[in-house]
N, C-alpha and C positions, 0 to 999 in steps of 0.2 A: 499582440493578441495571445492569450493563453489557448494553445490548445488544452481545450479543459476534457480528456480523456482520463478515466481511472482502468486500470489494469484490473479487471474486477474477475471473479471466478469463471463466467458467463459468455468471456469471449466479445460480448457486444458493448462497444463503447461509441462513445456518443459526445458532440461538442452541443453546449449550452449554448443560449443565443445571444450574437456579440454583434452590438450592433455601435464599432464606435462615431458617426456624427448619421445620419440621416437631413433629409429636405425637410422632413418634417419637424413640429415639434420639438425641442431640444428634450432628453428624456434623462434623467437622472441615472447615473450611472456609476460605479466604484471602481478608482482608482489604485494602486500600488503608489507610494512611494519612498525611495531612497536615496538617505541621506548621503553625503561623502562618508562618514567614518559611522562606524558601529553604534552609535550613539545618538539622540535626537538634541538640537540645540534646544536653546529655553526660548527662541523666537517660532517654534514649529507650529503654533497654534495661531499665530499672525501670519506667516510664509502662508498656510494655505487659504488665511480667510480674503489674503490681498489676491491669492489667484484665482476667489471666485469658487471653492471648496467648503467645507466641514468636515475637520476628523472627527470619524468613527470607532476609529481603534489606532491607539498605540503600542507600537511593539519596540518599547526602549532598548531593549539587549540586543537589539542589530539594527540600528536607525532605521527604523519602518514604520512607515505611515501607510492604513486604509482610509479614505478619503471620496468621500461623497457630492457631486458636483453635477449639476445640470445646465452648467457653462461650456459650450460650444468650442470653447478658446482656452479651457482651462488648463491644457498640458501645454500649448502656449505661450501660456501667462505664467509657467511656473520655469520656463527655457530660462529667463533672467536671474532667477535666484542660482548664484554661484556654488552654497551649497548643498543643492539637489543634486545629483548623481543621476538619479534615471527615475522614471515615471512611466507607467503604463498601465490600462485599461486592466483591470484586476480577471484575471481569468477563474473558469466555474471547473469543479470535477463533477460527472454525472455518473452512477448508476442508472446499469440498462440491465432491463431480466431478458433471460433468452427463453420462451415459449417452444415447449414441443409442438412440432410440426407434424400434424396428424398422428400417426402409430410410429412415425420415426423413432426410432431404439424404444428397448422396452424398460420400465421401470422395474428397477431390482426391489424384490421383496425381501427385508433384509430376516436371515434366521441365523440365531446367537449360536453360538457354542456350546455344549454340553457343560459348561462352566458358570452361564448367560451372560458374555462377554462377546464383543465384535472383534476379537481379536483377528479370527484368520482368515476376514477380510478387508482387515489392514496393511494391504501389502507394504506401502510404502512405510510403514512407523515401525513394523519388522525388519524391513532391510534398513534404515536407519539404525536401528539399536542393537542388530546383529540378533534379532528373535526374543529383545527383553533384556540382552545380556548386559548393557550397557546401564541400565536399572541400579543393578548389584554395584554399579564403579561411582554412578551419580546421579539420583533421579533431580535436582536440583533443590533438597532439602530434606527435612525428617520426618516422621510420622512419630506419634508417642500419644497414646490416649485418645485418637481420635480426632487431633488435631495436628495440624501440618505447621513448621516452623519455616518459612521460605529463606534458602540461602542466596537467592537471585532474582531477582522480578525483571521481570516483560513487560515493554507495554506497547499495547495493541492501539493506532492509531487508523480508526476504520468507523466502522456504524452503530459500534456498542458493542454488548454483550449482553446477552443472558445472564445475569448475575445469581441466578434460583438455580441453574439446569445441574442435574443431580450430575453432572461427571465434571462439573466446572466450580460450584459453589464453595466447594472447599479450599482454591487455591485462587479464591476473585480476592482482593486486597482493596477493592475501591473502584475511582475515577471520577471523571470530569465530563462535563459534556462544554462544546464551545457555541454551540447552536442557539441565536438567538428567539429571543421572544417573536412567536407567527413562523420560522423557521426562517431562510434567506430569504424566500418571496415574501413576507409578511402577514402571508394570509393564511396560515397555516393556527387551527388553533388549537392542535393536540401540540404545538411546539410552547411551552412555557416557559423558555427562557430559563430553567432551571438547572443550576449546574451541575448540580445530583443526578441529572435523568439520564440515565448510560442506557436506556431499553433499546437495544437493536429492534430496529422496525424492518431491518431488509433481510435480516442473516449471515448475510456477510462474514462482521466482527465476527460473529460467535461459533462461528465454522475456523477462522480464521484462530480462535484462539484455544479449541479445542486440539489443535495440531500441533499448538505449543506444550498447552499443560492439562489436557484431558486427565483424567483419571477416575473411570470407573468403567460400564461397559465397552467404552474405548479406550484409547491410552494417547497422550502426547510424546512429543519425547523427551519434555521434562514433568512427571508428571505428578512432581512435586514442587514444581517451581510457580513462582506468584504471578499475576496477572491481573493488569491493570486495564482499564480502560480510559479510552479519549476519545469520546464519541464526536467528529466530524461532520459526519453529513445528517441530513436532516428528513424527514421522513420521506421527501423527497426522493430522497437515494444524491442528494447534491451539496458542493461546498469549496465556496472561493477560496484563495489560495492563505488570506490571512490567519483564519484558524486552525488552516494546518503545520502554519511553520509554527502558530503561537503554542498549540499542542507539543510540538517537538521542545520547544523549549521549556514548557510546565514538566513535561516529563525527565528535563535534567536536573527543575529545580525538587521535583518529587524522589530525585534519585535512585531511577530507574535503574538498572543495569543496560539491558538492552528495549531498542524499539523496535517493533517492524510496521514495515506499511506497506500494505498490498494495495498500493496504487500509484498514478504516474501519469502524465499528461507531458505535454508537446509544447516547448517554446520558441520561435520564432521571430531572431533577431533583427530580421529587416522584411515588409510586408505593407501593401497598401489596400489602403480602403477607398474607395471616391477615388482617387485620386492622391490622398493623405497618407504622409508617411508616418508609422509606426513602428514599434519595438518591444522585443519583452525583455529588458536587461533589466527593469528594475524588478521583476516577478526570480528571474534567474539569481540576481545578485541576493536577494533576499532569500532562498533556497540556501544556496551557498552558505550565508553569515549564521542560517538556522541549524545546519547541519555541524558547522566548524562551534559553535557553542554549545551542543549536544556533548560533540567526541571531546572537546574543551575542559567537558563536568563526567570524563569517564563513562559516555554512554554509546554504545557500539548499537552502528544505525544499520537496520537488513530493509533492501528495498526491495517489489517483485521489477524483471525485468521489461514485462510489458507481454499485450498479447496479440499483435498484428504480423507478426510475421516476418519482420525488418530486419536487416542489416545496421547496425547504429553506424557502424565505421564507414559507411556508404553514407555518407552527408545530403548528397543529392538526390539519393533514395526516398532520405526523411522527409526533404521539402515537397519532393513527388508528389508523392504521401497524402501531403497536407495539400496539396494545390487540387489532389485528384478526389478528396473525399470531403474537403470541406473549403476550395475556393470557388470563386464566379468571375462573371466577366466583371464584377466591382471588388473581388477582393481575391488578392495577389500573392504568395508568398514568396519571396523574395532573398532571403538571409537561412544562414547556417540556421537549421533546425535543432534545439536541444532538450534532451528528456530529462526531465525531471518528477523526484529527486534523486533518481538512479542513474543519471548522469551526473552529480554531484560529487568533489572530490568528498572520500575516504568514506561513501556509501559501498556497503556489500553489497554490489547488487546480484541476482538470482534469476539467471536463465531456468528455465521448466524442461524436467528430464521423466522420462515411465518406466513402466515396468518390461517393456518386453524387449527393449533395446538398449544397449552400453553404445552406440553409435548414432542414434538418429533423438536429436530434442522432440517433444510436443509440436504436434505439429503447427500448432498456435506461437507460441515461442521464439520472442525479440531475443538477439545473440548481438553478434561483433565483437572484435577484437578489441582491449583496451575498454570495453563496456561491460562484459560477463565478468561475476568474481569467480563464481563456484556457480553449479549445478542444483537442481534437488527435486523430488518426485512431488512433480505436480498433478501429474494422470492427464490421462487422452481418453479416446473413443475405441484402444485395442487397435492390433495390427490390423485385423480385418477392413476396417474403417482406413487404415491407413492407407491399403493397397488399392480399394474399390471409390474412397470419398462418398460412396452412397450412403445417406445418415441414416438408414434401414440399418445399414450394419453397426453401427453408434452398439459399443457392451460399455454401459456404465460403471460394472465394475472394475476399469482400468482405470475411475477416476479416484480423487481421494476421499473417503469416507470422514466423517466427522460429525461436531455436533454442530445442530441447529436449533433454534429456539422451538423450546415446547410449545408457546403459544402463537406460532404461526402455522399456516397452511402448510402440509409437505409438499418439497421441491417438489419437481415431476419427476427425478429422476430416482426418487426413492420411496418405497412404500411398506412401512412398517405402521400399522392400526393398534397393535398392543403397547406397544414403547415409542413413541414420536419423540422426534428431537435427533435425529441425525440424517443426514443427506451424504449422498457422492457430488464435489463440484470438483471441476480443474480448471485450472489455471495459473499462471505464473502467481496470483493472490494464493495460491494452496502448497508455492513451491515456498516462495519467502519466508512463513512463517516456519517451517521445519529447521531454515536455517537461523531463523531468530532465537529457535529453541536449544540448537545446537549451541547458540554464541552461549545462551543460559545457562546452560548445563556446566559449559565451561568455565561463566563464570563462576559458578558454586565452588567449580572445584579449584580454582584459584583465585578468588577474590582479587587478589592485587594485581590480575592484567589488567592494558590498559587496551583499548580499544583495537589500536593497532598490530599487537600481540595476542587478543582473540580474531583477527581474520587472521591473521600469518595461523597461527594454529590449524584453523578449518582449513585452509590452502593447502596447507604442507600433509595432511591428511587425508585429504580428499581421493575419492578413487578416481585415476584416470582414466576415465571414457574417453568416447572418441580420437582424434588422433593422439600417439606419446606425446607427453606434456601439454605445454595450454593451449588452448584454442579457444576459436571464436563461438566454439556451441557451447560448451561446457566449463570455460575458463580453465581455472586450475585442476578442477576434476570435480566428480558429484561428490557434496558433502556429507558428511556420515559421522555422528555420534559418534557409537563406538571407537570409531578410531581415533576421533580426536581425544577423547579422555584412555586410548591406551596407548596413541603415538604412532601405531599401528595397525 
């Protein structure tokens, strides 16, 4: 079963409803599956229609079949084909909004600068760039007449983008969307199946990628660097796992430099339902083969770390976890818990660090050893909040500030009536993307690293917080612009 959790700005995550066999009715349901080797044979379309299936989507560039079956016996019927590798009930990612709770914290009214710039309450994209300084070494491209020449592009694999919003529209480059026609429930009929339509319906994306390459009343911290879109979830706020690995791979064949994805969900390799045993190796292995074909085509992958609170090195934690927030007396967890894609080899992943402490993560903020890459300012609720937990004391501006779509309602936690279009959120989703922008930057400035050689860079960079040297809160240290494009 997919834990289908996304790391989302909001703290609140949520499993989809998974329901693999019931007494009742057999119900039609979407499968994963994976081939032996990277590749689909030329019998794939016979293999599933003998076990009682219909593909839906192929994913040739890492033997991956989505697969549609309202056959009770279907994974089954597919144990005899020798070469299937693994099969599993296709897991959902959810966005969840998190509602203020009465007058709990108050909304910041946000007022510009003498400049009319959000600069100096940007803590986090100041301490990243050393106050701007890191601008002058590599904004991730050129200016010349009004137009921007992009030496790096990002891409944003989330809920879209605001493609019009005056601090983004100069460095949008495009995108895709993977969302079908009626959205994944079908009945959705603002979803047209269109694969132009990158509108962020939730805001997310567009926060998300304001922290990359902002530029104008805000600032990214490349914020001259390009930015793409891969619009995943569906107005929903939800999306199985097939068009997120298929995203990741459009974006190496698009030639992205770096991606980031501010999200992440929960795999669980042995687990029962009824009675019936289960696994998610073929949701897992297909993560893996998406990720290894990315860095394969020179594309350096930033994941957020997650925002429950967890230990990842703690294995038995994770299943806890899962047993305690989303099993029953009919469904079990059983097997090594795994996150993904930030448990994915040669993923960056991004613990979430603030502003008011060099020792203490987010308090939200998944760590562990061997899990954390680097650090970066996702924002909290302020020490206050930290020391009391009474969400009375919640000061939103310890979160990260950024844009959000003009033509949505303002968050709650931000309230600007002249200029709309930016919010405070945090979350490991607000710490990833700083470091996406970081990998950007560096790319620009040296094009011929190769994926491997921009994290060693951010690593060897990085400031050490928390205890000397690595650890399990901050990895190698918080990462920082400035110093990776000065060494120092």
């Amino acid at each position: 079963m997919g834990m289908a959790i996304v790391t989302s700005s909001i703290l609140a995550l949520s499993l989809t409803s998974f329901n693999p066999q019931t007494s009742a009715a057999p119900l039609s349901k979407n499968y994963l599956i994976a081939y032996n080797q990277s590749s689909l044979p030329k019998t794939y379309q016979t293999d599933i229609k003998n076990a009682g299936g219909v593909v839906i989507n192929a994913i040739p560039e890492i033997g991956g079949l989505e697969v549609r079956s309202s056959n009770p016996n279907f994974l089954s019927n597919l144990k005899s084909n020798s070469s299937i590798i693994a099969a599993n009930v296709e897991m959902h990612y959810k966005l969840d909004d998190e509602q203020p709770a009465g007058a709990d914290g108050q909304p910041v009214t946000l007022q510009p600068d003498k400049n009319g710039t959000y600069w100096s309450s940007q803590w986090d994209i100041s301490h990243l760039t050393n106050d701007g300084k890191s601008y002058k070494i590599e904004s991730g491209g050129t200016e010349a007449n009004g137009m921007v020449t992009h030496k790096a592009i990002v891409g944003v694999i989330d809920t879209g983008i605001d493609a019009n919003h005056p601090d983004l529209k100069a460095n949008y480059v495009g995108g895709e969307s993977f969302v079908p026609k009626g959205g994944y429930s079908g009945d959705d009929p603002s979803e047209t199946g269109n694969p132009n339509d990158v509108l962020d319906r939730e805001g997310h994306g567009t926060h998300v990628a304001g922290s990359i390459a902002a530029n104008g009343k805000i600032k990214g911290v490349g914020p001259d660097l390009g930015i793409r879109a891969y619009r995943i979830f569906d107005s929903s706020g939800s999306a199985p796992t097939a068009p997120i690995v298929e995203a990741v791979i459009q974006s190496a064949k698009d030639k992205v430099d770096v991606v980031n994805m501010s999200l992440g969900g929960y795999d669980n390799l042995k687990y029962e339902f009824n009675g019936s045993k289960y696994s998610d190796i073929a949701d897992v292995l297909l993560w893996k083969r998406a990720v290894k074909y990315a860095l394969n085509h020179n594309v350096t992958i930033v994941a957020a770390a997650g925002n429950e609170s967890l230990n990842y090195a703690d294995k038995k934690s994770l299943t806890d976890y899962l047993n305690a927030n989303y099993g029953d007396t009919n469904l079990v967890f059983k097997g090594v818990t795994i996150e993904v894609p930030g448990g994915s080899p040669g993923v960056i992943t991004v613990s979430s660090s603030n502003e008011w402490s060099k020792n203490q993560l987010a308090f939200y903020s998944n760590y562990g050893n061997s899990f954390i890459t680097v650090a970066a300012p996702g924002g909290d609720n302020g020490p206050k909040y930290a020391g009391t937990g009474d969400l009375n004391d919640r000061d939103f501006t310890y979160r990260s500030l950024s844009t959000w779509p003009t033509y949505l309602e303002p968050y709650f936690t931000t309230i600007d009536p002249e200029h709309p279009g930016y919010a405070y959120l945090h979350g490991t989703s607000m710490a990833s993307p700083k470091v996406a922008g970081i990998a950007g930057v560096i790319k620009a400035a040296h094009p011929d690293y190769k994926p491997a050689q921009v994290e060693a860079l951010i690593e060897k960079t990085s400031l050490d917080y928390g205890k000397p040297g690595h650890d399990q809160y901050f990895g190698a240290g918080e990462a920082n612009a400035y110093t990776s494009l000065t060494g120092k």
